[in-house]
C-alpha positions in Angstrom: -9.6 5.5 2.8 -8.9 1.6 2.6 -9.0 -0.5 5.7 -5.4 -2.1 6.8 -4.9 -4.6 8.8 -2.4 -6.9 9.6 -2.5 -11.1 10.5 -1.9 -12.2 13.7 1.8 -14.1 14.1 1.1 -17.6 15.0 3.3 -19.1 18.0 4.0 -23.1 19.1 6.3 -25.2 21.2 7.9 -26.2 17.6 8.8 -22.9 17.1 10.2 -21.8 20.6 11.8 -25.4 20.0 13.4 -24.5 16.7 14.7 -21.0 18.2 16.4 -22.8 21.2 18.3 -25.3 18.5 19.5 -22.3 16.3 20.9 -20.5 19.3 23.0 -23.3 20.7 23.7 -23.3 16.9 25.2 -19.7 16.9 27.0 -20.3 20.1 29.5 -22.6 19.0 29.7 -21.0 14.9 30.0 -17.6 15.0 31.7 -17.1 19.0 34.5 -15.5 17.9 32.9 -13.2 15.8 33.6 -9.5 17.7 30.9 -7.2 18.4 32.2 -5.1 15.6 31.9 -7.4 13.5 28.5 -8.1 14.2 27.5 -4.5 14.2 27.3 -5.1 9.7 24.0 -7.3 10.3 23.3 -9.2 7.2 26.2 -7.6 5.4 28.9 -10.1 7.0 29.7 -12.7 3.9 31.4 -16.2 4.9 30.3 -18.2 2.1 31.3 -21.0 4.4 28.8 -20.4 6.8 26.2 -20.5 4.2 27.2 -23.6 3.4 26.8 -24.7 7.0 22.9 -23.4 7.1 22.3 -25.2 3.9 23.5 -28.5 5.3 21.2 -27.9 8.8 18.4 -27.1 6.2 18.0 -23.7 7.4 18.1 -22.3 3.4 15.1 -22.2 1.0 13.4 -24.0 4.2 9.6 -23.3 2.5 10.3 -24.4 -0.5 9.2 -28.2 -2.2 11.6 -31.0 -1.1 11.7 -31.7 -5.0 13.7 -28.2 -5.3 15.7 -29.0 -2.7 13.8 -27.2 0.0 12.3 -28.4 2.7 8.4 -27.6 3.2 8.6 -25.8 6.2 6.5 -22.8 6.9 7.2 -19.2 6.9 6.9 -18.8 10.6 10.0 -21.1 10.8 11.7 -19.6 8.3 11.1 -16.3 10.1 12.6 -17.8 13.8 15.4 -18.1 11.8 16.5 -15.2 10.1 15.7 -13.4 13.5 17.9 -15.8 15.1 20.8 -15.4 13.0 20.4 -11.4 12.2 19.6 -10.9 16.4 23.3 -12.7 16.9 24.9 -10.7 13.9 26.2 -13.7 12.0 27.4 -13.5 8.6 24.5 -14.0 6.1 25.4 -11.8 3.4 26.8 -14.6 0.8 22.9 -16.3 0.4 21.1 -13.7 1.9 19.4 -12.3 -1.3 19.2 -15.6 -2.9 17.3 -17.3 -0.2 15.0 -13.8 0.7 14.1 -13.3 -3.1 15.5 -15.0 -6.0 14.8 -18.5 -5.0 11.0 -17.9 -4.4 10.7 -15.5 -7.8 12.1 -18.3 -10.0 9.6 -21.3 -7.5 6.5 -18.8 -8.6 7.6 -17.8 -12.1 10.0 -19.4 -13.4 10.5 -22.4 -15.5 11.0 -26.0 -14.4 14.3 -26.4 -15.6 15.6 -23.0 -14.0 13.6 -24.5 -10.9 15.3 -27.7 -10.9 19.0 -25.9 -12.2 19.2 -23.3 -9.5 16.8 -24.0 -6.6 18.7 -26.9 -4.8 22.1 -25.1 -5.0 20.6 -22.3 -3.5 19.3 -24.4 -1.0 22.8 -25.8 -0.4 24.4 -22.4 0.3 26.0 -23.3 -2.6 24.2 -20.3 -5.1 24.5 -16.6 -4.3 22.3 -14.1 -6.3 22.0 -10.1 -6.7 19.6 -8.1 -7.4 19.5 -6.0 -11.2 17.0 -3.1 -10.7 18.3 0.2 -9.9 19.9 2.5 -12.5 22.4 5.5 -12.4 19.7 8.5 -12.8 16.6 6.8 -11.6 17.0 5.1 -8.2 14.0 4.2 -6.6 12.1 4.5 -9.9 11.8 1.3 -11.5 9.5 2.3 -14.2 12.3 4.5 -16.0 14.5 1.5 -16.3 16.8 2.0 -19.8 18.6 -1.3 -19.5 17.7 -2.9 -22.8 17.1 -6.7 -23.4 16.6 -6.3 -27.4 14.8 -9.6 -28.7 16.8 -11.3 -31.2 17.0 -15.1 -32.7 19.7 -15.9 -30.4 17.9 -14.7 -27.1 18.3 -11.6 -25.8 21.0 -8.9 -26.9 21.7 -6.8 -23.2 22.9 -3.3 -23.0 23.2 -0.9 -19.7 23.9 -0.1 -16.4 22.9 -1.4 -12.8 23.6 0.2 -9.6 23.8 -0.5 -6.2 23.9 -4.3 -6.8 25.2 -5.8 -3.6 27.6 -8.6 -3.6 27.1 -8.5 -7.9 30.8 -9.3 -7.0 30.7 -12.9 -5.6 26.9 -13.7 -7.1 26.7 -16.7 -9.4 22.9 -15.1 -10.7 21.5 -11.6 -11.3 17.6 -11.1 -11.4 17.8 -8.2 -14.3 14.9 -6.2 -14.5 14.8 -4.5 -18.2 13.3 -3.2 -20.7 12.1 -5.9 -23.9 9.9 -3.6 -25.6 8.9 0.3 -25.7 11.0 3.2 -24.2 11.4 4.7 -20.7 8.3 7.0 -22.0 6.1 3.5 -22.0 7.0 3.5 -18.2 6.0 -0.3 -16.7 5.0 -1.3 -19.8 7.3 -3.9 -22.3 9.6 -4.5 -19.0 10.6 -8.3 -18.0 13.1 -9.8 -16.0 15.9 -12.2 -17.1 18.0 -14.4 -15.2 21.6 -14.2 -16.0 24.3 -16.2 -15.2 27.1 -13.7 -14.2 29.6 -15.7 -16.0 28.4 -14.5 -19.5 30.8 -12.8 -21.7 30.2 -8.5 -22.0 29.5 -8.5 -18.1 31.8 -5.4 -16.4 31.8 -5.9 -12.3 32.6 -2.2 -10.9 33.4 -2.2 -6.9 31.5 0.6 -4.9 33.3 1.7 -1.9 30.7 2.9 0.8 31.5 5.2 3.5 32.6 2.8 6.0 35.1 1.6 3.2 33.3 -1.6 2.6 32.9 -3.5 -0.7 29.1 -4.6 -0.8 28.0 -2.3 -3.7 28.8 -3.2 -7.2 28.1 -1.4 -10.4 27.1 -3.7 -13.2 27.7 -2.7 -17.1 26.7 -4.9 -20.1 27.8 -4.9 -23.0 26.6 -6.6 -26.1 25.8 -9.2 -23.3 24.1 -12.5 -25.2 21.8 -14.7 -22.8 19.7 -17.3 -24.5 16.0 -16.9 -24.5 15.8 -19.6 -21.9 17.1 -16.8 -19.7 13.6 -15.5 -19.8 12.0 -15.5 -16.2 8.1 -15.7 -16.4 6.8 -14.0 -19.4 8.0 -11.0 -21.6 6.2 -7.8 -20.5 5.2 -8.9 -17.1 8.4 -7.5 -15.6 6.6 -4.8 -13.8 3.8 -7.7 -11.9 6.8 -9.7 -10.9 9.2 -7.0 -9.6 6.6 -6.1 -7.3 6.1 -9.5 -5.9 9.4 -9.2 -5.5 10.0 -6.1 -3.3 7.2 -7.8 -0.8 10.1 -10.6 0.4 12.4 -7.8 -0.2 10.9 -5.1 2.3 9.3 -7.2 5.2 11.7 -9.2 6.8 13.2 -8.7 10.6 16.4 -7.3 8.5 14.7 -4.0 8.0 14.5 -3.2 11.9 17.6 -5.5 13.0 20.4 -3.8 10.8 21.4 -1.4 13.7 20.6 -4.0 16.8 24.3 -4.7 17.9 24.3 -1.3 18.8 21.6 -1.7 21.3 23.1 -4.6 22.5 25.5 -2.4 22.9 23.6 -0.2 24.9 22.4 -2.6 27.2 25.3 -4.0 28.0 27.1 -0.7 29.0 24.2 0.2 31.2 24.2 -3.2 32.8 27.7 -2.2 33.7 27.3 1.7 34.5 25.5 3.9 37.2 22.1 4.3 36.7 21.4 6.8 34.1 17.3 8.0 33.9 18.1 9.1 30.4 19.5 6.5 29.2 17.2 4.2 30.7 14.1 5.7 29.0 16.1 5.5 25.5 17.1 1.9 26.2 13.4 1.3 27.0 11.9 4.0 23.8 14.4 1.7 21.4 13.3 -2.0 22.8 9.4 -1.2 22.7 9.5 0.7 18.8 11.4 -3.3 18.3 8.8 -5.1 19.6 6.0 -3.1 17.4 8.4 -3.7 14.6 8.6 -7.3 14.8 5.2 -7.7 15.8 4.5 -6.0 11.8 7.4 -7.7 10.4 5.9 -11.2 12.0 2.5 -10.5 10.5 3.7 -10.0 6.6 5.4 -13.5 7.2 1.5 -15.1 8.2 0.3 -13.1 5.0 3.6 -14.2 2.7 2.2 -18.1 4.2 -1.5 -17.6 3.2 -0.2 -16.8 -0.3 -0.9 -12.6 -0.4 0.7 -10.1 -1.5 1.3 -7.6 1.3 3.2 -5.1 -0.9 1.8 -2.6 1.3 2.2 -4.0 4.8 5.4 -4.6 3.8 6.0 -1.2 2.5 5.2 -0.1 5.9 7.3 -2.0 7.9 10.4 -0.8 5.7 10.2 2.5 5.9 9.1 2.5 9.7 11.9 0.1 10.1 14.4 2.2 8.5 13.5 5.0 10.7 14.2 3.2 13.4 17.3 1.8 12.7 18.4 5.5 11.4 17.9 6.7 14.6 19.5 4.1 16.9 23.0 5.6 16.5 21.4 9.0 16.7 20.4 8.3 20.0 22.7 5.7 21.5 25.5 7.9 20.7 24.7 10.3 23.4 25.9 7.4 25.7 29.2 6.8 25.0 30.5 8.3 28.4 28.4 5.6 30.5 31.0 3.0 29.4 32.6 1.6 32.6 36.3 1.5 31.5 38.9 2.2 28.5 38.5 -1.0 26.4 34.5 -1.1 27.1 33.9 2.5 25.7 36.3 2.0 22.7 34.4 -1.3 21.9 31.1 0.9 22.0 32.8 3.6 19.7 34.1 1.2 17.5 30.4 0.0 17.1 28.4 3.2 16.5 30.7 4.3 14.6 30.5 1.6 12.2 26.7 1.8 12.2 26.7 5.8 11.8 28.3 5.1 8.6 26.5 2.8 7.5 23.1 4.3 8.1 22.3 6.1 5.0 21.8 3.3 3.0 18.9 1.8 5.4 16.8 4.3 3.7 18.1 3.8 0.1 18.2 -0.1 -0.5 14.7 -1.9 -0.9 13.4 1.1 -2.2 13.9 4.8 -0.8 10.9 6.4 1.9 9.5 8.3 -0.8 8.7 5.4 -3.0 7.5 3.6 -0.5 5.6 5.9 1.3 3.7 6.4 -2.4 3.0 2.9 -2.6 1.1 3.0 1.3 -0.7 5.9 0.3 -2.0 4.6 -3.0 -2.6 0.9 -1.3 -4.8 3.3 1.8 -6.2 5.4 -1.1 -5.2 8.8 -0.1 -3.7 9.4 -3.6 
């Protein structure tokens, strides 16, 4: 079995510094956001918010200055996103763009896609989605059938993406396809294009999840024609870079956070209530499984800095995170009653409820527990 271990988070006054500024930060731009509101975590989009981050230079903050970033670390970056997800403020519009495009194109792509996209992105200005999962595959990337067929012009696009969130208001997709082979060839001829969502042949189809939101998106093209400057990285290596990928996609505090209004929740009805044992010791069970959490989370953001690849730490702390956050309402639910008058307890229903619903999908998007936990056992050598 292969050793695992994971970095120690580094800590500083410049840090605690930078937490305090983005709190007073969140006081005064999201206070009239409602606790419902809050309770959809990085799904709330105000594309006018973005905007706002990118002007404090809180967007593509570890990136070179000459792409519009601004050469901070990943520890700051981290302080951050905790901040903002912790208080429930609207990320959604950026969020994938600044977790995952932005850095894929600053490591493969070229310098004019770097110097195109980069700085809006930066700006809160350029919103991205993600092209990888397919109806009848899910999870598994390596049966991809979207095809990019090489011709003089660029790249000739035919298929079907799934599950792409915000594909709706994105200006960019990252599309992970096939350039050579079949599905039988597996990982082999795949490579990933970046396409500007404006191209002719692209079909946008709203999914309607179970709370009745519009996040999902299903993504047809058609005949779709992108130049062969659309190319990110290098035809073939799809497969390499897609998995560099997932490790910004799967590690961040959002994979433990996604159900935290709901234990604010918590704490604030029991702040309010008689003392209740139970509830007490599940107050207590949820905070400390957070602090382990964040403590992993924390430690894939010192290993993302020292330029690794912690596709399996970060595997890990997705599908313990997901767990987690799965069984938050589970358990807060029980509370309900505790609530100290009418308009408190409907708040708190209003809340789980919203989370209940949408807690399936913290186990789907980023990759499902089955994929991942094949990925930890092949990276400990158990398989």
């Amino acid at each position: 079995m292969t050793e695992l271990t994971f970095a120690t988070p580094k800590t500083s006054e410049a840090l605690d510094s930078l937490r305090a500024e983005v709190r007073s930060f969140l006081a005064t731009e999201i206070a009239d956001r409602t606790p419902l509101q809050k309770s959809d975590s990085w799904n709330g989009l105000d594309t006018e918010f973005s905007r706002k981050l990118g002007q404090k230079g809180w967007l593509g903050m570890t990136w070179p200055t000459q792409y519009g970033g601004h050469a901070r670390t990943e520890m700051e970056r981290y302080v951050v996103i905790e901040e903002l997800l912790a208080a429930g403020a609207p990320v959604s519009a950026h969020w994938i763009a600044d977790r995952q495009t932005g850095p894929l194109i600053l490591k493969f792509g070229t310098e004019e896609q770097k110097q195109t996209i980069l700085p809006r992105i930066a700006a809160g200005e350029c919103f991205a989605s993600i092209g990888m999962s397919e109806p009848d595959a899910g999870s598994d990337l390596a049966s991809v059938r979207t095809r990019a067929e090489p011709v003089d012009e660029g790249y000739r696009i035919n298929g079907t993406k799934v599950w792409t969130t915000n594909a709706h208001v994105a200006h960019y997709m990252i599309l992970f396809c096939r350039t050579h082979g079949t599905t039988e060839d597996r990982q082999k001829g795949t490579s990933q294009l970046l396409i500007d969502m404006s191209t002719p042949g692209i079909e946008v189809k709203p999914i309607i999840d179970l709370a009745g939101q519009h996040h999902f998106n299903q993504v047809v093209f058609n005949d779709v024609l992108v130049p062969k400057s659309a190319l990110l990285g290098e035809e073939g290596n799809g497969w390499a870079q897609v998995m560099s990928e997932l490790s910004y996609e799967r590690s961040g505090p959002e994979r433990f956070l996604s159900s935290f209004e709901l234990v604010v929740e918590l704490g604030r009805i029991l702040a309010a209530a008689p003392h209740s044992e139970s509830a007490a010791i599940a107050y207590g069970r949820l905070l400390a499984h957070t602090a382990v959490l964040r403590r992993l989370s924390r430690s894939v953001s010192v290993m993302l800095q020292d330029g690794e690849d912690p596709l399996v730490h970060a595997s890990i702390v997705k599908d313990l995170g997901a767990t987690l956050e799965q069984e938050i309402p589970e358990i807060v639910r029980q509370f309900a009653d505790l609530a100290a008058d009418p308009a408190s307890a409907r708040q708190f229903r209003e809340v789980t409820c919203n989370v209940l619903l949408n807690a399936p999908t913290f186990s789907l998007r980023g990759g499902t527990r089955e994929i991942l936990r094949g990925i930890i056992a092949r990276g400990l050598g158990l398989r």
